[in-house]
N, CA, C and O atoms as CSV, one atom per row, in Angstrom:
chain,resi,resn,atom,element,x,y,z
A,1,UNK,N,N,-68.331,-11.278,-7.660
A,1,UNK,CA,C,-67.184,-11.444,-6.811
A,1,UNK,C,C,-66.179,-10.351,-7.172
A,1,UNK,O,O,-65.967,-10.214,-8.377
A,2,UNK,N,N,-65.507,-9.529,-6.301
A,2,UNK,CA,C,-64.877,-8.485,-6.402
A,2,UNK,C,C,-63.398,-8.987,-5.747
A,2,UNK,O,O,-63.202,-9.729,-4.785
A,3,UNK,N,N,-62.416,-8.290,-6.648
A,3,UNK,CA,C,-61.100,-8.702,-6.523
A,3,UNK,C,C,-60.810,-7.483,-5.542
A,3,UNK,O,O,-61.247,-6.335,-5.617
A,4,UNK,N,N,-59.642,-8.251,-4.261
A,4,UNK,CA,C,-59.189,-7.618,-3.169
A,4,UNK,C,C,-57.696,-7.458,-3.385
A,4,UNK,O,O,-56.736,-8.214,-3.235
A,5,UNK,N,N,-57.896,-5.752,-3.935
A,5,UNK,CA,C,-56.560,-5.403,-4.560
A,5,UNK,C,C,-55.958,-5.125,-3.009
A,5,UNK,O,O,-55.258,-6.117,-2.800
A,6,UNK,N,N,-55.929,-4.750,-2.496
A,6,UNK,CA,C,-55.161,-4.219,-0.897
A,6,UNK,C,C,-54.338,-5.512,-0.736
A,6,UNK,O,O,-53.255,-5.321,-0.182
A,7,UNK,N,N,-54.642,-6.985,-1.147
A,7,UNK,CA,C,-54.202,-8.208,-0.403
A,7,UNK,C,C,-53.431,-9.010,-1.339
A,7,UNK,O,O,-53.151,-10.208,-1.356
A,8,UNK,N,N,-52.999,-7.468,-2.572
A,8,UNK,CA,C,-52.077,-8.484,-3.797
A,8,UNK,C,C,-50.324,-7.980,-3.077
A,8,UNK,O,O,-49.879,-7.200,-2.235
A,9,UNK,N,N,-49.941,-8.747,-3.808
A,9,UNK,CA,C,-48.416,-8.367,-3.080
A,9,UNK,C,C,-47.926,-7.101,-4.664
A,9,UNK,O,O,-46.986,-6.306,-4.677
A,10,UNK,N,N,-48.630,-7.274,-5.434
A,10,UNK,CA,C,-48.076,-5.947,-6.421
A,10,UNK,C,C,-48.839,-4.771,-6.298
A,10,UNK,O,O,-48.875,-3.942,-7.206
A,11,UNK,N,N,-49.562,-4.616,-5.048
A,11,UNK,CA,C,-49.933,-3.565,-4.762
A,11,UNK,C,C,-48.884,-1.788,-4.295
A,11,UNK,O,O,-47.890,-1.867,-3.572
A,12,UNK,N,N,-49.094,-1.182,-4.542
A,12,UNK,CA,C,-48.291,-0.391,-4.735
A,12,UNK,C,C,-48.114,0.278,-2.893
A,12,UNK,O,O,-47.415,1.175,-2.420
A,13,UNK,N,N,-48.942,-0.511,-2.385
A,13,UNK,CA,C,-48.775,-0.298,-1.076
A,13,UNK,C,C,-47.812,-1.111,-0.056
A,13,UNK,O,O,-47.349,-0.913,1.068
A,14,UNK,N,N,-47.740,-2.343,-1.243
A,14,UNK,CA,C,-46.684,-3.267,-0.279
A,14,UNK,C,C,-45.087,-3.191,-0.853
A,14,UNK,O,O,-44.018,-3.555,-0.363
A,15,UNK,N,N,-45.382,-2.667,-1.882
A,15,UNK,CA,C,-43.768,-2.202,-2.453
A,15,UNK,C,C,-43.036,-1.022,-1.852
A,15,UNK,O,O,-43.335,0.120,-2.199
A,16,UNK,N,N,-42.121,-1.251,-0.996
A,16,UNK,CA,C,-41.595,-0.028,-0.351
A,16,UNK,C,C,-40.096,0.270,-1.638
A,16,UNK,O,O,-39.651,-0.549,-2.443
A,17,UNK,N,N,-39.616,1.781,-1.390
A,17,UNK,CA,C,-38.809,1.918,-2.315
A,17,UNK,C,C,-37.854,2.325,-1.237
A,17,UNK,O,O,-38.089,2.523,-0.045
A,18,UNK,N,N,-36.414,2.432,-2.082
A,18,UNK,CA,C,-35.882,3.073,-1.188
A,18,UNK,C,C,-35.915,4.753,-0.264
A,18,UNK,O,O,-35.391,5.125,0.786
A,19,UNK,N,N,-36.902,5.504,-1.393
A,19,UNK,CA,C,-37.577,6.582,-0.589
A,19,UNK,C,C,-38.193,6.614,0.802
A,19,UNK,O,O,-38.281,7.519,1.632
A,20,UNK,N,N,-38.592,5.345,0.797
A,20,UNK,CA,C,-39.598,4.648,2.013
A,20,UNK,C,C,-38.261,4.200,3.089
A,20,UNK,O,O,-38.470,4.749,4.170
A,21,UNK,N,N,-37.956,4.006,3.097
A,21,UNK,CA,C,-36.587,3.729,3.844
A,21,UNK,C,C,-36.208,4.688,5.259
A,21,UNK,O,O,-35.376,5.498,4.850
A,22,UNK,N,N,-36.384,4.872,6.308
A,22,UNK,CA,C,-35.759,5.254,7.577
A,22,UNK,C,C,-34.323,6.061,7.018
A,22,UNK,O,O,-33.923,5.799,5.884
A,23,UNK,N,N,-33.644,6.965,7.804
A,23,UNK,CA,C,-31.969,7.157,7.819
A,23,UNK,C,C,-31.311,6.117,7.813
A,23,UNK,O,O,-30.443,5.782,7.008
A,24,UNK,N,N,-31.775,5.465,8.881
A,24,UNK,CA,C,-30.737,4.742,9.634
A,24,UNK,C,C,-30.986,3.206,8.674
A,24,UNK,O,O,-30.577,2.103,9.033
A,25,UNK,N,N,-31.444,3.378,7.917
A,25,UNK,CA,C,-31.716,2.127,7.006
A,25,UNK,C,C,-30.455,2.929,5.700
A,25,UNK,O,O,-29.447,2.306,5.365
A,26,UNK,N,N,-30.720,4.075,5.239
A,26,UNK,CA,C,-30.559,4.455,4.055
A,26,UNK,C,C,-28.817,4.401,4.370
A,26,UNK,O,O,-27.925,4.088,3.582
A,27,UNK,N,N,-28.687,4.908,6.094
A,27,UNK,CA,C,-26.912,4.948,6.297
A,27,UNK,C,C,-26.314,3.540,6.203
A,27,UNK,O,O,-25.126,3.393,5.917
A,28,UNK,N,N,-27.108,2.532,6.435
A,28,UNK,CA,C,-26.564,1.204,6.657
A,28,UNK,C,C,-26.641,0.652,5.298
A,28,UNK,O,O,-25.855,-0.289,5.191
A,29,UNK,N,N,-27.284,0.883,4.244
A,29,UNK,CA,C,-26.851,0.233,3.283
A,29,UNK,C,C,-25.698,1.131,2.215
A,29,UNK,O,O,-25.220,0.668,1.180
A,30,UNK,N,N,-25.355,2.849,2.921
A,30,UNK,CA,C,-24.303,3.514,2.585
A,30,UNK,C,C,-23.143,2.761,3.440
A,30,UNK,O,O,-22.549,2.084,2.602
A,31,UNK,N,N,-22.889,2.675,3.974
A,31,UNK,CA,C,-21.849,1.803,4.303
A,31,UNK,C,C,-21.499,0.728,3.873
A,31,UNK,O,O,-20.334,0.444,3.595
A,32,UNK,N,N,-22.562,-0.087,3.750
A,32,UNK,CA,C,-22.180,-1.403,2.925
A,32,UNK,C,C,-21.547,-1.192,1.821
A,32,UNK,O,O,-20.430,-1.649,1.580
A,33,UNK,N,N,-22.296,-0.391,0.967
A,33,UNK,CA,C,-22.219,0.533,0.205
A,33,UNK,C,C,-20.426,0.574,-0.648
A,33,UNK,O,O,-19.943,0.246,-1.732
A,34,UNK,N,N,-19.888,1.277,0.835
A,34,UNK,CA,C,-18.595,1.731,0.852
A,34,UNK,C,C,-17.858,1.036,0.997
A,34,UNK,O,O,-16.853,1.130,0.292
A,35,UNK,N,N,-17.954,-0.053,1.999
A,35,UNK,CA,C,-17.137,-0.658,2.427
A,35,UNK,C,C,-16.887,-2.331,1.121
A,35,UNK,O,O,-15.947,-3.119,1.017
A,36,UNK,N,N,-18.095,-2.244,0.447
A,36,UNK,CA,C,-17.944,-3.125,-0.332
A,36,UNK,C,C,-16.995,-2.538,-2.220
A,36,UNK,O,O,-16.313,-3.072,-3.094
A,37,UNK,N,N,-17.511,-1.351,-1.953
A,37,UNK,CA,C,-16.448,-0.501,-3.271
A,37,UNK,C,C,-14.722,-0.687,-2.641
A,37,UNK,O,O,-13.757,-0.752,-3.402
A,38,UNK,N,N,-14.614,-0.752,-1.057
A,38,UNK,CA,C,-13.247,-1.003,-0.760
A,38,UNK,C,C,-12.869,-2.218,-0.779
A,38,UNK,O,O,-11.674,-2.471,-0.930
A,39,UNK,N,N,-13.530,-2.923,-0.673
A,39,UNK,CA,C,-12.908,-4.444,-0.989
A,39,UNK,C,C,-12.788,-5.025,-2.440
A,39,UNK,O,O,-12.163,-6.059,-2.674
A,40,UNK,N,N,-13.473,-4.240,-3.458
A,40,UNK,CA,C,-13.152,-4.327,-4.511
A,40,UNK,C,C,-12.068,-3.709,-5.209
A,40,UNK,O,O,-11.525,-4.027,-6.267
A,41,UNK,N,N,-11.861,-2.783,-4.432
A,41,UNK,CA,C,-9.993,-2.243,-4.752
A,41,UNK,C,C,-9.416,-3.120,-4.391
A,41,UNK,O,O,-8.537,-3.423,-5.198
A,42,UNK,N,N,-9.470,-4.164,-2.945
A,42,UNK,CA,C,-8.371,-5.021,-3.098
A,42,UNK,C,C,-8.737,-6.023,-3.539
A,42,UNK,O,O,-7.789,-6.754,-3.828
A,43,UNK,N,N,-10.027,-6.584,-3.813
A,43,UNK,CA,C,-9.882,-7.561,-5.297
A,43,UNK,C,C,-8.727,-7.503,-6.392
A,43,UNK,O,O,-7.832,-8.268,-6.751
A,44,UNK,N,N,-9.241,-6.028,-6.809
A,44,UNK,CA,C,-8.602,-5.388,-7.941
A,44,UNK,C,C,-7.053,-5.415,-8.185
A,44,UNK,O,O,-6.495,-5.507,-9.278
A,45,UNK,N,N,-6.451,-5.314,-6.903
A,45,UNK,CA,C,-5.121,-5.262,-6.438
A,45,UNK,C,C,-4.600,-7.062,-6.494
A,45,UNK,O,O,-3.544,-7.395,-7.032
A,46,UNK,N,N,-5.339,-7.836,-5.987
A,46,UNK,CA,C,-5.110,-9.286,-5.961
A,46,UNK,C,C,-5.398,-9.772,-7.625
A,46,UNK,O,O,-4.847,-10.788,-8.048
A,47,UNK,N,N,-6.226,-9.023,-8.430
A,47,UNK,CA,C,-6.162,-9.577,-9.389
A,47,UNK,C,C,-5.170,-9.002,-10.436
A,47,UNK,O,O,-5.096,-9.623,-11.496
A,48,UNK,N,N,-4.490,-8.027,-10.297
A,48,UNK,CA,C,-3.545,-7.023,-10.973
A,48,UNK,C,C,-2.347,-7.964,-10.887
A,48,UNK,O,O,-1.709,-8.420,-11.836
A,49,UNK,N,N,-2.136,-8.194,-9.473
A,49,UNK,CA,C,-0.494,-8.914,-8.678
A,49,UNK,C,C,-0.393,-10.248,-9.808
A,49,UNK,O,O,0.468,-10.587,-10.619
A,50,UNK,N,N,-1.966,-10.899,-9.342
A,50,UNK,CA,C,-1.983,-12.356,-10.349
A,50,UNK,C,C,-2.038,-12.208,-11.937
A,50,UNK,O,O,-2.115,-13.214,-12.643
A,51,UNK,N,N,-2.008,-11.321,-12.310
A,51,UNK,CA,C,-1.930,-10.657,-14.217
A,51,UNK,C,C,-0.404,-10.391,-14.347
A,51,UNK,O,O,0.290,-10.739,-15.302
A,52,UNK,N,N,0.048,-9.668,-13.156
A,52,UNK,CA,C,1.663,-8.908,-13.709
A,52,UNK,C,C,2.712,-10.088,-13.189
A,52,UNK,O,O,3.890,-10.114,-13.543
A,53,UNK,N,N,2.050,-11.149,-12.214
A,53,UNK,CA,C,2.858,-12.535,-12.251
A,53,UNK,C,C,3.000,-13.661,-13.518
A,53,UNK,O,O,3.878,-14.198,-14.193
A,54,UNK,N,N,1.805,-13.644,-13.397
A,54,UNK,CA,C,1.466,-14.643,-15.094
A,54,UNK,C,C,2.259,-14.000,-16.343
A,54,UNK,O,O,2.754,-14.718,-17.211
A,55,UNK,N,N,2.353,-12.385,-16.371
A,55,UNK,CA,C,3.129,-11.713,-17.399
A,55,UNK,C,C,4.190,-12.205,-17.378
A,55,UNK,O,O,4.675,-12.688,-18.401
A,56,UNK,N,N,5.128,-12.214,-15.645
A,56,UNK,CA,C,6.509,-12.286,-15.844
A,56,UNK,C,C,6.953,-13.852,-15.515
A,56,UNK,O,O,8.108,-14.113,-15.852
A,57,UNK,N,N,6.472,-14.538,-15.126
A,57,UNK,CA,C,6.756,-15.893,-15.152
A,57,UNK,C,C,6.062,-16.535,-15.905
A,57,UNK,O,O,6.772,-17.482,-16.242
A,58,UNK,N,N,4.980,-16.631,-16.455
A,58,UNK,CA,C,4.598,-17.462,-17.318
A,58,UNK,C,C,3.173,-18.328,-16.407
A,58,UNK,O,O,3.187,-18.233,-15.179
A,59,UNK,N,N,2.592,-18.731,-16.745
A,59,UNK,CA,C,1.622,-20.140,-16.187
A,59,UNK,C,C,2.525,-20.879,-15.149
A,59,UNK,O,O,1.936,-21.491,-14.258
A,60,UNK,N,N,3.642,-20.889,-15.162
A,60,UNK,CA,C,4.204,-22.089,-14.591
A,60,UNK,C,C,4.664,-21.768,-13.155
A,60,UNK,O,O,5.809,-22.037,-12.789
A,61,UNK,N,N,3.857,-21.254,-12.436
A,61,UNK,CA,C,3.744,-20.627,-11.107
A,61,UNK,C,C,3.696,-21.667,-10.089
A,61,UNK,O,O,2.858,-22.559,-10.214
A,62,UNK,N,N,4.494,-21.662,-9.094
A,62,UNK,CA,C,4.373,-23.146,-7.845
A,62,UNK,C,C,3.029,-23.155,-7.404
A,62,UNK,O,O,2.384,-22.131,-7.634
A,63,UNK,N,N,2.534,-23.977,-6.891
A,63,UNK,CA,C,1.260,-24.289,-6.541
A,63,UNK,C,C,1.617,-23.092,-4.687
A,63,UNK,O,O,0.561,-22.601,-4.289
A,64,UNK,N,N,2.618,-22.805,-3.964
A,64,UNK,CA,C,2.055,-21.746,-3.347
A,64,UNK,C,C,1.872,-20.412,-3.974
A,64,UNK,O,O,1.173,-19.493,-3.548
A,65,UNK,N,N,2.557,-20.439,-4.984
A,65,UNK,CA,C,2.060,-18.958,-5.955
A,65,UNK,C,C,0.585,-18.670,-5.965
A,65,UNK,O,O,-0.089,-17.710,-5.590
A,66,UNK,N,N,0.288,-19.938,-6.573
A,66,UNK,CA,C,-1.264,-19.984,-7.072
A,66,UNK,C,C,-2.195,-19.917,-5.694
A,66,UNK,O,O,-3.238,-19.267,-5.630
A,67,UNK,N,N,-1.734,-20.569,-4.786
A,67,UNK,CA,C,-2.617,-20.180,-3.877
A,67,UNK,C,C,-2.857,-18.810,-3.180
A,67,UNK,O,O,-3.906,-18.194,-2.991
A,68,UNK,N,N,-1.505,-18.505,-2.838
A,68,UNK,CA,C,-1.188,-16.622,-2.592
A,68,UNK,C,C,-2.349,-16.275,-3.494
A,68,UNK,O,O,-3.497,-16.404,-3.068
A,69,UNK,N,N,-2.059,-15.749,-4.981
A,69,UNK,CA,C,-2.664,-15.375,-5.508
A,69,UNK,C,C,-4.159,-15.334,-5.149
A,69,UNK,O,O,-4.644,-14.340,-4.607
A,70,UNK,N,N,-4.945,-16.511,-5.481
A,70,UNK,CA,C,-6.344,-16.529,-5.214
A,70,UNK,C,C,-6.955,-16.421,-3.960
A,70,UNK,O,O,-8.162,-16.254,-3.785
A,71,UNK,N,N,-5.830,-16.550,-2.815
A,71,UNK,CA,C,-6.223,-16.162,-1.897
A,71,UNK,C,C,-6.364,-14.771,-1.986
A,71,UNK,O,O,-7.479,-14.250,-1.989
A,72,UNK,N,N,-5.517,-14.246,-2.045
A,72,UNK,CA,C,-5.891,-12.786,-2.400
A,72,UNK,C,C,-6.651,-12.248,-2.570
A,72,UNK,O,O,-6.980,-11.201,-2.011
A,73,UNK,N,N,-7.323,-12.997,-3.672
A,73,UNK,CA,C,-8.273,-12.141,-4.436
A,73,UNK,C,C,-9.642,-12.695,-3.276
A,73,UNK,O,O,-10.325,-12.018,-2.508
A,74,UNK,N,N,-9.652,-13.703,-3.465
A,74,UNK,CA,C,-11.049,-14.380,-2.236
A,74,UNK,C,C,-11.043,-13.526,-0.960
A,74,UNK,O,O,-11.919,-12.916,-0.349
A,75,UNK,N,N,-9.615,-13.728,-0.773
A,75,UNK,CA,C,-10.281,-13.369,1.021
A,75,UNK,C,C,-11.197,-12.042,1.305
A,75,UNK,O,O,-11.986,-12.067,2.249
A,76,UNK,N,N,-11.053,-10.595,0.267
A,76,UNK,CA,C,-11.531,-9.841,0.728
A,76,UNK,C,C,-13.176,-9.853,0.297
A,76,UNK,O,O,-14.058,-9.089,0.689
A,77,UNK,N,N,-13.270,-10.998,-0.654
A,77,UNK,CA,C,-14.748,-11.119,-1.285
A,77,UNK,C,C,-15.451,-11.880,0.083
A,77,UNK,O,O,-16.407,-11.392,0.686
A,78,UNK,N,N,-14.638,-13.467,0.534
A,78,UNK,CA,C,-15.102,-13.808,1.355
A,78,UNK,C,C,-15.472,-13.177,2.788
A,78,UNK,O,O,-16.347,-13.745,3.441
A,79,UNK,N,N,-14.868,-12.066,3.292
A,79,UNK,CA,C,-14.857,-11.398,4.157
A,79,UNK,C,C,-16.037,-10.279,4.556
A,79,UNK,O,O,-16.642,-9.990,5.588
A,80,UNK,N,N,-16.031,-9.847,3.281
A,80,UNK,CA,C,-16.946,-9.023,3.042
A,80,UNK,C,C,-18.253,-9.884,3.229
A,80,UNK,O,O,-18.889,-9.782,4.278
A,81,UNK,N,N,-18.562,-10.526,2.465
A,81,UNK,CA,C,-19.825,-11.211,2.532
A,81,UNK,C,C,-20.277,-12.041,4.328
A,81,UNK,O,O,-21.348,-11.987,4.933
A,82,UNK,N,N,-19.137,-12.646,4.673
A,82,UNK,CA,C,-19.268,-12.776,6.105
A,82,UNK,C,C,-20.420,-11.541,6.966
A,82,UNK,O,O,-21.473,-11.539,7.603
A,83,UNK,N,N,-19.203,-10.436,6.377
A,83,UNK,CA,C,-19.421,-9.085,7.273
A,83,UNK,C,C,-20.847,-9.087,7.459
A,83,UNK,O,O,-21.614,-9.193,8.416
A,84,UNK,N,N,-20.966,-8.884,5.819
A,84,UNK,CA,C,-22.552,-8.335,5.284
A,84,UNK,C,C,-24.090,-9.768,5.801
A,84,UNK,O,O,-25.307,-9.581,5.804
A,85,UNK,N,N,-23.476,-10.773,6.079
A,85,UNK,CA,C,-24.288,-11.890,6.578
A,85,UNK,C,C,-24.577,-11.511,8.356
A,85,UNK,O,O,-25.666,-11.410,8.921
A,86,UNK,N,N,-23.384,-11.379,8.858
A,86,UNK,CA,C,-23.475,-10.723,10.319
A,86,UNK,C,C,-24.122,-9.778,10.270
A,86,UNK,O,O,-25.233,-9.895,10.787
A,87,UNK,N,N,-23.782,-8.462,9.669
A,87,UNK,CA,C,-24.268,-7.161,10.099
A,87,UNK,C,C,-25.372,-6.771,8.959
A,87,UNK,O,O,-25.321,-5.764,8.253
A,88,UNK,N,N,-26.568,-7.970,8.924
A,88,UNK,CA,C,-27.513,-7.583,8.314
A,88,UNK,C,C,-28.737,-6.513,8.991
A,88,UNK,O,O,-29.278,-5.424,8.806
A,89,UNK,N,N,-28.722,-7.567,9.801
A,89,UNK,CA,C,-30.147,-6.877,11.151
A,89,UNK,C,C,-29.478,-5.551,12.204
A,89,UNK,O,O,-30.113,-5.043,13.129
A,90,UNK,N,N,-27.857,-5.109,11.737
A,90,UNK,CA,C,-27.606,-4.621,12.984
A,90,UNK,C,C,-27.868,-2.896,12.959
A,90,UNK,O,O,-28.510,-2.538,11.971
A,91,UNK,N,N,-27.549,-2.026,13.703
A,91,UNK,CA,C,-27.785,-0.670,13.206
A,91,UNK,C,C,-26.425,-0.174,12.531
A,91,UNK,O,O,-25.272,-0.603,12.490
A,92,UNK,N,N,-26.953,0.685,12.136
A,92,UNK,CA,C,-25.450,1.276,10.502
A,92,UNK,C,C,-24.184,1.313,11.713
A,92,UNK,O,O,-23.282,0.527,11.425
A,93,UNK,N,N,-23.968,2.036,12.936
A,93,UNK,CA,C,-22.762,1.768,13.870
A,93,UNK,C,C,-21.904,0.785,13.612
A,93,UNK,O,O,-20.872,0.777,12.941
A,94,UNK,N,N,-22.814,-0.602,14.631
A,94,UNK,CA,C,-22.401,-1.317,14.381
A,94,UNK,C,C,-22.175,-2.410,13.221
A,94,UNK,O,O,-21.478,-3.424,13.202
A,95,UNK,N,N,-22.970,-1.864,12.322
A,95,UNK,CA,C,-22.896,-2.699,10.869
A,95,UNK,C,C,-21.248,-1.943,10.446
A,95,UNK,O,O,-20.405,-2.555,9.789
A,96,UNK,N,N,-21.106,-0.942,10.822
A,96,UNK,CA,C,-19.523,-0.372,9.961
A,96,UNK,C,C,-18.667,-1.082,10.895
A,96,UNK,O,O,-17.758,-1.596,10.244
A,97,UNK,N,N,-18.541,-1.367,12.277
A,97,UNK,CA,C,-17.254,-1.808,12.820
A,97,UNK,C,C,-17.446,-3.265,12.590
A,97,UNK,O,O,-16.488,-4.030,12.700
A,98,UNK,N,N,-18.627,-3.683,12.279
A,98,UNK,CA,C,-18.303,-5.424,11.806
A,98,UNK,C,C,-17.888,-5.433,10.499
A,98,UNK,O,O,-17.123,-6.367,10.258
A,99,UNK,N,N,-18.222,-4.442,9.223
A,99,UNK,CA,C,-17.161,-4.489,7.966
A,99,UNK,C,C,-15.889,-4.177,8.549
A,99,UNK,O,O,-14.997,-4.998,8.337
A,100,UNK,N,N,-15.537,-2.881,9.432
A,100,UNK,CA,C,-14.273,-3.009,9.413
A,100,UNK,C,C,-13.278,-3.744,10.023
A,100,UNK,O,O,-12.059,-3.645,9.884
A,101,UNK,N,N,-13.989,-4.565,10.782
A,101,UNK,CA,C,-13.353,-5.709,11.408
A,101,UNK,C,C,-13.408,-6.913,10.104
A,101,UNK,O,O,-12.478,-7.717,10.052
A,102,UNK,N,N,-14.473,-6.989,9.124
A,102,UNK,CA,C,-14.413,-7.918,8.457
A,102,UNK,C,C,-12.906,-7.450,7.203
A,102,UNK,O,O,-12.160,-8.286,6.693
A,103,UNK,N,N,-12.843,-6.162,7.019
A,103,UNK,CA,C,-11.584,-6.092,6.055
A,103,UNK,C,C,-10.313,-5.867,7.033
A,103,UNK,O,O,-9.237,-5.787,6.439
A,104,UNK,N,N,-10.272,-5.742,8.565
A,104,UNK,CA,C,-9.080,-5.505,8.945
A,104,UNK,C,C,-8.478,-7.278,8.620
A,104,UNK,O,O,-7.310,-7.562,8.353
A,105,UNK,N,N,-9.651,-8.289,8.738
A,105,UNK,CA,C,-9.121,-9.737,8.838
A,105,UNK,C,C,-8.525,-10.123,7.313
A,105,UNK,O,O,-7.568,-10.805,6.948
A,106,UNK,N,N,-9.639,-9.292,6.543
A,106,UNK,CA,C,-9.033,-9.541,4.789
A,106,UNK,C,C,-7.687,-9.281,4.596
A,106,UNK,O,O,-7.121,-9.916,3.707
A,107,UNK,N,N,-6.795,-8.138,5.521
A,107,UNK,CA,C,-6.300,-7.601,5.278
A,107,UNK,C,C,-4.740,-8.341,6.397
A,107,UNK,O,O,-3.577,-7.952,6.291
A,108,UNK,N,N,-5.026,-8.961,6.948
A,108,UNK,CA,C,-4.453,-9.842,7.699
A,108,UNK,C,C,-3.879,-11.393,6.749
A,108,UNK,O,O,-2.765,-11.871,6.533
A,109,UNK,N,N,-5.352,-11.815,6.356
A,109,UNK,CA,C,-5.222,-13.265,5.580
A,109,UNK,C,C,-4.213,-12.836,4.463
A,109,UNK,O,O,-3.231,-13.550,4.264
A,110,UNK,N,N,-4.403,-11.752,3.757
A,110,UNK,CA,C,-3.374,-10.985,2.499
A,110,UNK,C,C,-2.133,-11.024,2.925
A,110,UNK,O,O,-1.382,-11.520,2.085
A,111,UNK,N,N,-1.411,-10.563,4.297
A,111,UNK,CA,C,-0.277,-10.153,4.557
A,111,UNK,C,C,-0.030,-11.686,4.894
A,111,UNK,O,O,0.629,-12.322,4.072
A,112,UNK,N,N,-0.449,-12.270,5.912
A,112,UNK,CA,C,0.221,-13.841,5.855
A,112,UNK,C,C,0.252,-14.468,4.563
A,112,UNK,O,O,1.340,-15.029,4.434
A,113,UNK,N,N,-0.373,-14.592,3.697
A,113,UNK,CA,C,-0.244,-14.856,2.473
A,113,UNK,C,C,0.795,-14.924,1.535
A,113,UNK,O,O,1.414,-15.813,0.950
A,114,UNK,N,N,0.785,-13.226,1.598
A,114,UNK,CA,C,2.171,-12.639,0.983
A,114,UNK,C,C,3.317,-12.725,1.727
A,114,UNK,O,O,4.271,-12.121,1.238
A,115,UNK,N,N,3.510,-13.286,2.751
A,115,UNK,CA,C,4.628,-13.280,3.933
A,115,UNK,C,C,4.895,-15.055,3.703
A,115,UNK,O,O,5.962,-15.643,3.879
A,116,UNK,N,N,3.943,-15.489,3.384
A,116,UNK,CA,C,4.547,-17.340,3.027
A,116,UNK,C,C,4.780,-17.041,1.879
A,116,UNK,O,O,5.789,-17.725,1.713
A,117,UNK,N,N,4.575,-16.396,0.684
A,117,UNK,CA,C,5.308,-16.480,-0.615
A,117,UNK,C,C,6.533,-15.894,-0.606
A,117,UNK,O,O,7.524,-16.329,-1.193
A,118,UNK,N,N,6.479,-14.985,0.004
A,118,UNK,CA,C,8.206,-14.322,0.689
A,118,UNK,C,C,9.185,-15.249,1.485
A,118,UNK,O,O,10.348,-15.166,1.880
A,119,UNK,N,N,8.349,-16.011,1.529
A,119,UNK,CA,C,9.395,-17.077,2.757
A,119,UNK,C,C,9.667,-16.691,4.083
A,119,UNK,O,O,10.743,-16.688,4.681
A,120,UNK,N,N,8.160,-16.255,4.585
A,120,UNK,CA,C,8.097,-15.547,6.270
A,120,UNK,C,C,9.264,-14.796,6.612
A,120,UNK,O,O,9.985,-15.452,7.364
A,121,UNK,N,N,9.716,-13.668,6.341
A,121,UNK,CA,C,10.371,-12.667,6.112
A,121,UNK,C,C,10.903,-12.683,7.944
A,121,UNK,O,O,11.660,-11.813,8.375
């Protein structure tokens, strides 16, 4: 009895790399790419605001503080991942205007956020 290497899944024929990859595959996960290094700046930024608050007030932050805050930091994680759930199957085009629609909204939820801790300005 002879083993049927063609029909193993660790065949080196069924492992595609990213070499194996189309453009238009290689541009769409450059975008993701990008657009997910930008939402980690404003992580970064939501988690900075919530460090240099805790510095100057202490722990003892109102419960809308605390929410501002973590909203902050969530919405652009949650957003992103939305994006990236939608614009899995789509082509790199439209995979970039559904991230950038997914951080123009991150970027929305942030400013109302910061506009109720301001006391709707």
């Amino acid at each position: 009895m002879t083993k049927n290497t063609s029909a193993t899944p660790n065949s080196a024929a069924a492992r595609s790399t990213f070499r194996d990859l189309s453009f238009s595959k290689k541009l769409g996960w450059g975008i993701a790419l990008l657009f997910a290094l930008i939402s980690a700046i404003w992580v970064w930024v939501g988690v900075a605001n919530l460090f240099e608050a805790i510095a100057t007030f202490g722990l003892g932050l109102s419960g809308v503080s605390w929410l501002v805050f973590v909203g902050s930091i969530a919405a652009p994680i949650v957003t992103y991942a939305l994006g990236f759930l939608v614009g899995w199957r789509l082509p790199a085009w439209a995979k970039a205007v559904v991230f950038l629609v997914a951080l123009a909204v991150a970027m929305v939820i942030k400013a109302d956020l910061e506009s109720l801790l301001l006391g709707g300005l």
